[in-house]
N, C-alpha and C positions, 0 to 999 in steps of 0.2 A: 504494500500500500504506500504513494506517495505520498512525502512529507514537505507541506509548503514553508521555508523558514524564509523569517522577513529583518533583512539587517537595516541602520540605518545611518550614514557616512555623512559629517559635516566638517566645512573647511577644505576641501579634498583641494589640493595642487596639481598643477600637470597632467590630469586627465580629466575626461568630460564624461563618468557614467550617463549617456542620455540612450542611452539602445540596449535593449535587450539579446541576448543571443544563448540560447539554451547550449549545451553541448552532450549531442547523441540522442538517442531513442529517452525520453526521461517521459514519466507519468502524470506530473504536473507542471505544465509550463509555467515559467517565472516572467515577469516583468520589471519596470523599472521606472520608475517615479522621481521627477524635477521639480523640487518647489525653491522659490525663492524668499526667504524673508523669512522664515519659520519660527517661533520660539522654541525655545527648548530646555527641559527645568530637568534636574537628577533626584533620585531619591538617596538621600545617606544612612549609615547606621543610624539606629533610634540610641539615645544618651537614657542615663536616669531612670533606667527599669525597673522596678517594684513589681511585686505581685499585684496591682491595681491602676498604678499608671507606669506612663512614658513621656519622654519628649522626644517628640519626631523630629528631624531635620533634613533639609532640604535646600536645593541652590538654585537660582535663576541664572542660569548663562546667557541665554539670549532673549530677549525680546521680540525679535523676530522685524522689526521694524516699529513696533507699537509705544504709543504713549504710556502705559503704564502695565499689570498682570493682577490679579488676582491670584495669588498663590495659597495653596492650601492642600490637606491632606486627603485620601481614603485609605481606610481600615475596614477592615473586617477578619472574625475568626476562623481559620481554620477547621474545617471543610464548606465555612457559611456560601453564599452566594454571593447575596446583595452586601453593598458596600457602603460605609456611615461613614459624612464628610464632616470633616473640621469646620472651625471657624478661618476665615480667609486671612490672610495679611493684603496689602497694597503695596507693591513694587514698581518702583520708577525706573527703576535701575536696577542692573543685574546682582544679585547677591545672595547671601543667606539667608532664610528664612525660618523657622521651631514653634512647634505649636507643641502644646503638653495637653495632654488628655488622659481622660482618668474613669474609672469605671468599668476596669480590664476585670478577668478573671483569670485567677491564681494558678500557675501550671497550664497556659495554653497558648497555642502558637496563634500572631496574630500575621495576616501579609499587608506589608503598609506600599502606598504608591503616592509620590508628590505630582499633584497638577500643576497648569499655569492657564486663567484665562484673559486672553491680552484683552487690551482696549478696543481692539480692531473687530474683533469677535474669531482667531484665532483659537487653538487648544492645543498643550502640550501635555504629557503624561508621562513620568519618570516608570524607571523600570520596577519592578514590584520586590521590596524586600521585606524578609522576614524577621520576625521578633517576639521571644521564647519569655513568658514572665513568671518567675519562681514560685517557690509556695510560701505562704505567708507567713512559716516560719514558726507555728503555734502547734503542730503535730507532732506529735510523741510513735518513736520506732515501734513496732510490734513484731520483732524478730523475720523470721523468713520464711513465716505458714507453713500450713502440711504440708507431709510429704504427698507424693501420686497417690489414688488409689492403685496405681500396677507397679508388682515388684521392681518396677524400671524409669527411675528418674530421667528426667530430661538433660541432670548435671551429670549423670552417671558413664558419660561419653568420654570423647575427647576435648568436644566444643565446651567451653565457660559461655551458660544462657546470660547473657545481656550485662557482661562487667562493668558496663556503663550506667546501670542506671542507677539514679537516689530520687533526695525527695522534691529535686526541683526540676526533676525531667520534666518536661510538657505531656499532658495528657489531651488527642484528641479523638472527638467523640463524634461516631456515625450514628448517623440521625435517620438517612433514611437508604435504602438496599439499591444504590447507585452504583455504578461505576465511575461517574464522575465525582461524588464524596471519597470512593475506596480511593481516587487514582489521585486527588488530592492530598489526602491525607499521610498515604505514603509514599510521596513524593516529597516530602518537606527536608529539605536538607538541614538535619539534625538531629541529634536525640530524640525519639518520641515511643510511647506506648499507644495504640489505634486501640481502644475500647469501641465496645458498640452498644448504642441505645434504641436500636432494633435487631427486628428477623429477619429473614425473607432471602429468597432469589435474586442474586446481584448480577446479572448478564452484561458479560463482558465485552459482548457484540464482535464475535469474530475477530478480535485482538488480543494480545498478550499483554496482559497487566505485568511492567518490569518495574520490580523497585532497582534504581541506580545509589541511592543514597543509605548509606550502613546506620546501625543503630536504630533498626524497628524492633518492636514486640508489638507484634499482630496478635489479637489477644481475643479469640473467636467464643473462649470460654463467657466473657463478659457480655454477650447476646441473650436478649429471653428465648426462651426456645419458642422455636426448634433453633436456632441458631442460623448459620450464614453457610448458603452455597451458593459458590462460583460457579454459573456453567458458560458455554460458549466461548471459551477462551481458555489459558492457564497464567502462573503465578512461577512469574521469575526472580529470583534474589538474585539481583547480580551487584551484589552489595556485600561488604562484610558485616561480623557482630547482630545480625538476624536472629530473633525466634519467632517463628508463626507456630498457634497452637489452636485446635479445635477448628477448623476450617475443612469446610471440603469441598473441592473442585473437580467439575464433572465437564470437560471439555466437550464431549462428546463428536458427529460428524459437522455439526452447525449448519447442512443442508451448504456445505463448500463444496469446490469442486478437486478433483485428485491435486493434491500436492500440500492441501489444508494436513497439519503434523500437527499438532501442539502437545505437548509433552502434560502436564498435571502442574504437577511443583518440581522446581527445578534451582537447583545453587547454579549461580554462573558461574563461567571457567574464569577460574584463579583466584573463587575469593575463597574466607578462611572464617572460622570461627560462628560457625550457622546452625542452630537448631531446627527441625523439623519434627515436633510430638505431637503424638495426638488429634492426626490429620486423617482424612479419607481424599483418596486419589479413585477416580471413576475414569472409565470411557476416554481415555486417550489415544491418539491416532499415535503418537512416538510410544514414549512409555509416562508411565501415571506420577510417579516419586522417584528422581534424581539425584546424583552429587555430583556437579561437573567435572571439568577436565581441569586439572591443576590445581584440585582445590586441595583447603589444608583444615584438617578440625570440622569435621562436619558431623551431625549426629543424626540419625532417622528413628526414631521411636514411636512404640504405642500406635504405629500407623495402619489401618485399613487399604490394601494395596492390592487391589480387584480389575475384572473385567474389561481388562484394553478391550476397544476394538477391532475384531481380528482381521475382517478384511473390510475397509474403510477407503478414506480417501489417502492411505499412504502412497507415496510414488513407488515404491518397490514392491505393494501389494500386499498381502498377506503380512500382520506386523503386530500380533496380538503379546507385546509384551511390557511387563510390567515394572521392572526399575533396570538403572543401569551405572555403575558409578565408572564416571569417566576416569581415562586416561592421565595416569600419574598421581591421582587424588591418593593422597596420601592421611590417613587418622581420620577414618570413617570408620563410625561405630554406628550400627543397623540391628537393634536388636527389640526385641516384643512384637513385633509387627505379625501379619498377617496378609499373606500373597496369595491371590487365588483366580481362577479361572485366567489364566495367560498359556500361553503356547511357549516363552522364552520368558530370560533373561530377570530369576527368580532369587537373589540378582545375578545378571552378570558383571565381573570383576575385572576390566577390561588391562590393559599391558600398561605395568609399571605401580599397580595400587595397592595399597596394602590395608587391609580393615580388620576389623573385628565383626565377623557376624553370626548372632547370639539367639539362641531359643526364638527362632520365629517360626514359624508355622504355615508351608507350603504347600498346597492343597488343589488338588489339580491341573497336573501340568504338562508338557513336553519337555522342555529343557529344565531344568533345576538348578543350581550356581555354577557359572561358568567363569571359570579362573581363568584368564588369560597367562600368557610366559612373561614374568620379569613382574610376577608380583608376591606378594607373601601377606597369609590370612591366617586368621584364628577362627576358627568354625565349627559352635560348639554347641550343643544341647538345641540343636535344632529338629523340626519333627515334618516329617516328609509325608502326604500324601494324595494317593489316586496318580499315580504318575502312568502317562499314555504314551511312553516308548519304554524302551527297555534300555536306553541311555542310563549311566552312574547317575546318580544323585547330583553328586560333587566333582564336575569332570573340567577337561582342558588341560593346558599345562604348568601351571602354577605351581606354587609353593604352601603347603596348607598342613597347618598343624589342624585335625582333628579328632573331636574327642562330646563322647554322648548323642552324635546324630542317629537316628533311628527313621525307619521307612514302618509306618503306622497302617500300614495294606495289605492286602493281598496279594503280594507282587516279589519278585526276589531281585529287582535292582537291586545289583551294587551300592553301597556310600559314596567311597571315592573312586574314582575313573583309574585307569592303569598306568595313563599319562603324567598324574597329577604327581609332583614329587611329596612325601609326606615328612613332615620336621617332627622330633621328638619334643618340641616346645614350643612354649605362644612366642608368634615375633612380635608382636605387640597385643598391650592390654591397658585398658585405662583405667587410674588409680583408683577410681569408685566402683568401678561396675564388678554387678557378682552375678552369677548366673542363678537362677532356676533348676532344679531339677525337671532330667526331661520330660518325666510321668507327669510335669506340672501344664509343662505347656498349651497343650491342645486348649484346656478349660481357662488357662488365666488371659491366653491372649485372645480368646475368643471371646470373653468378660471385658476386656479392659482397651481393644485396639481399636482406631477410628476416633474421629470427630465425638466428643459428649457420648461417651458410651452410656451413659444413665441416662440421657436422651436421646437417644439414634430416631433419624427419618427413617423413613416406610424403605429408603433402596436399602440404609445400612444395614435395618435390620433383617428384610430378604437375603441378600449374602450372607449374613452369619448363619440364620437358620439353614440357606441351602447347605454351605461345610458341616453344618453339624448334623443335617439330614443326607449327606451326600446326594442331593438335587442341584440345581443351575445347571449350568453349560457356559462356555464360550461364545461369547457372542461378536455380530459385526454390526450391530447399530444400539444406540440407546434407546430407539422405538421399540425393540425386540421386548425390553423392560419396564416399559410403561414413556418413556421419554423422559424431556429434560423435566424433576420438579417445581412448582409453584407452590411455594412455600409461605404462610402465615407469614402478616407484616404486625408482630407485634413489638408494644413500644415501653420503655420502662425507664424510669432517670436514673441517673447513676452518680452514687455522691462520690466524688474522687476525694481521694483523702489525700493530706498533707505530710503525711510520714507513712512508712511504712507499705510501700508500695509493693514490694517484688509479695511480700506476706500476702496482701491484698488478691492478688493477680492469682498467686496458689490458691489463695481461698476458692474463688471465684472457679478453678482448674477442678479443684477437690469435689466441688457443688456439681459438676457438671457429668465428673468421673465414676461418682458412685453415689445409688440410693440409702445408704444405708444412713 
């Protein structure tokens, strides 16, 4: 999809932009605009930030030829729409301008933008910055909340969830099941946690929601139920210091045409330090749950990791698989999860990676983990079944210490493949995590994996019942399964507190994990 971007050049010497001239085949053609006399005003850092007010600041550089401006601010919060304008100054001449304003609220990001309106009847608009206002200082710590209800923290990895955050990070709140509030909100270049004060269906309309900027916690837990799903698109971190939790993303075929991929949830190549708990991955045409190529510290937990589409709109056809951690990613740790109806890649473990992957639970499948050459795994107390070749469990040519995997079937697949070299020790393990025994698995991560397992939708909970009924099948469209859902828009306030935030957020995790 073509992208229009719109620069704007003043003062320019020695050359005359007045013509346009695209170069090549391009999707949207560009133009090129001459004015002469223009005003033009900047927006500056905001001074003097409190939890309640600010002072904004701002420049007149040009006038544009007019007798005098009208200079003055808009604001508004973070994910809001509409925009609340200051009181004006009068400028004769180019200069400084600050307006203080008050009546912010405490922990939230605001975008400010400087105007100018000349005399002439002109209008200038500075570029839109942002400004994060602490908390008010009055909250008392309440340590770091429960633990999971599943034997498998989210900290239990490699990745550290969210070292970034205290009690003046910005909190912002979805209000309603947009794409354009989600693509806001995590779009803010800074520290933030994204709570949500709705439910419902957020359709991403046949595009990839990319967060670019590190330090989110996506925080799906804090939704009324049923909670937040993505369909029609998928959810790329190509950001570091990430955690998204209770979220689930159903990309499905979105009625595209072949060549339409989208992957589920996905870490970009090369970033490091990224949580993924707690999530349901549906219907992707690549595969459903990721860790890119060159990434470092990644964790995949508690995850529901179901029903590619098997034959869709991929370009190579047939392509029903379900995770894959790229090329070189090294200190991936993937454990509780739950993999099921895919044809491949249960994970595959591609050339140069090295992970830990720990009591999950694979349930109908063709390929089973495929360790590519030049990598080394820990692969332990995992529980295998319904496998539909006679393929090893555990094959390719890797390097793979295992120990406690079990095939749960009627079947006499192998474990490990013949190929597979086998180590007498873990080549990596990370200091928290402990396993499960394997007799445990089938029932705890079929209890505890996915999106709000104390509240699952009508699809999560179909899959579990199919695995534990040995029902479902592999499917190639999400109409097979009722299609994409429309989910309850309900709405609830959420009092953010002033200390004790990460506790907060656990609570909220806790609530969502288990009825008891």
């Amino acid at each position: 999809m073509g992208t229009l971007c719109t620069t704007q050049h003043r003062n320019l010497s020695g050359i005359s932009p007045d013509a346009n001239r695209d170069i090549g085949d391009v999707e949207v053609a560009g133009s090129v605009t001459v004015e002469e006399g223009v005003p033009f005003v900047s927006t500056d850092e905001s001074s003097d930030v409190t939890a309640s007010s600010a002072t904004l600041n701002g420049k007149l550089t040009d006038l544009g030829g007019a007798e005098s401006a009208e200079c003055y601010f808009e604001y508004r919060e973070v994910p809001t729409e509409s925009w609340t304008a200051t009181e004006s100054t009068t400028l004769t001449e180019t200069g400084e301008f600050s307006v203080d304003i008050g009546g912010l609220t405490s922990r939230r990001y605001y975008e400010v933008r400087a105007v100018a309106d000349t005399s002439d009847g002109d209008s200038a608009t500075g570029s839109t910055l942002t400004l994060g206002t602490p908390s008010n200082g009055d909250g008392q710590s309440s340590g770091t909340g429960p633990s999971s209800a599943s034997a498998f923290d989210p900290a239990d990895g490699f990745a550290d969830p969210a070292p970034w955050l205290d009690n003046d990070t910005p909190v912002i709140k979805i209000t309603e099941p947009t794409r354009r509030q989600l693509e806001a909100a995590t779009s803010v270049n800074g520290p933030r946690v994204v709570v949500f004060e709705t439910s419902g269906t957020i359709d991403l309309e046949a595009q990839r929601l990319t967060v670019t900027n590190g330090e989110l916690y996506l925080a799906g837990q804090t939704a009324p139920s049923p909670g937040i799903t993505l369909i029609r698109g998928g959810l790329w971190l190509s950001a570091d210091d990430c955690v998204v939790q209770h979220i689930r993303v159903r990309p499905g075929d979105a009625r595209q045409d072949i060549g339409w991929e989208p992957d589920g949830i996905q870490t970009g190549d090369g970033t490091a330090n990224n949580v993924i708990d707690h999530c349901t991955g549906t219907w992707s045409i690549d595969e459903n749950i990721n860790a890119g190529y060159d990434t470092n510290n990644t964790t995949i937990s508690n995850c529901l990791i179901a029903e590619p589409l098997n034959d869709a709109t991929h370009s190579k056809g047939e392509h029903g698989y379900n995770s894959i951690i790229g090329d070189r990613a090294k200190n991936v740790a993937y454990f509780g999860n739950v993999l099921a109806y895919a044809t491949d890649r249960n994970p595959r473990l591609k050339q140069g990676t090295e992970t830990v992957v720990v009591n999950n639970l694979i349930h109908r499948y063709e390929d089973g983990m495929w360790a590519d050459p030049d990598t080394a795994h820990s692969i332990e107390g995992n529980v295998f079944q319904w496998p539909n070749s006679d393929k090893a469990n555990i094959f390719g040519e890797g390097s793979v210490y295992a120990d406690g995997n079990v095939l749960d079937w009627d079947a006499d697949n192998a474990i490990i493949g013949d190929e597979i070299t086998v180590l007498d020790s873990r080549p990596l393990w990370p200091d928290n995590l402990s396993r499960i025994s394997t007799d445990r698995v089938y029932d705890h991560n079929l209890a505890n994996a996915g999106a709000r397992p104390a509240d699952r939708t009508a699809n999560d909970e179909r899959i579990v019942e199919n695995v534990r009924t040995a029902g479902g099948s592999i499917i190639n469209s999400q109409d097979e399964v009722g299609g994409y859902p429309d989910l309850p828009v309900n709405i609830r306030s959420l009092d953010i507190p002033q200390a004790g935030t990460r506790a907060w957020l656990r609570s909220w995790a806790r609530d969502v994990e288990t009825s008891d």
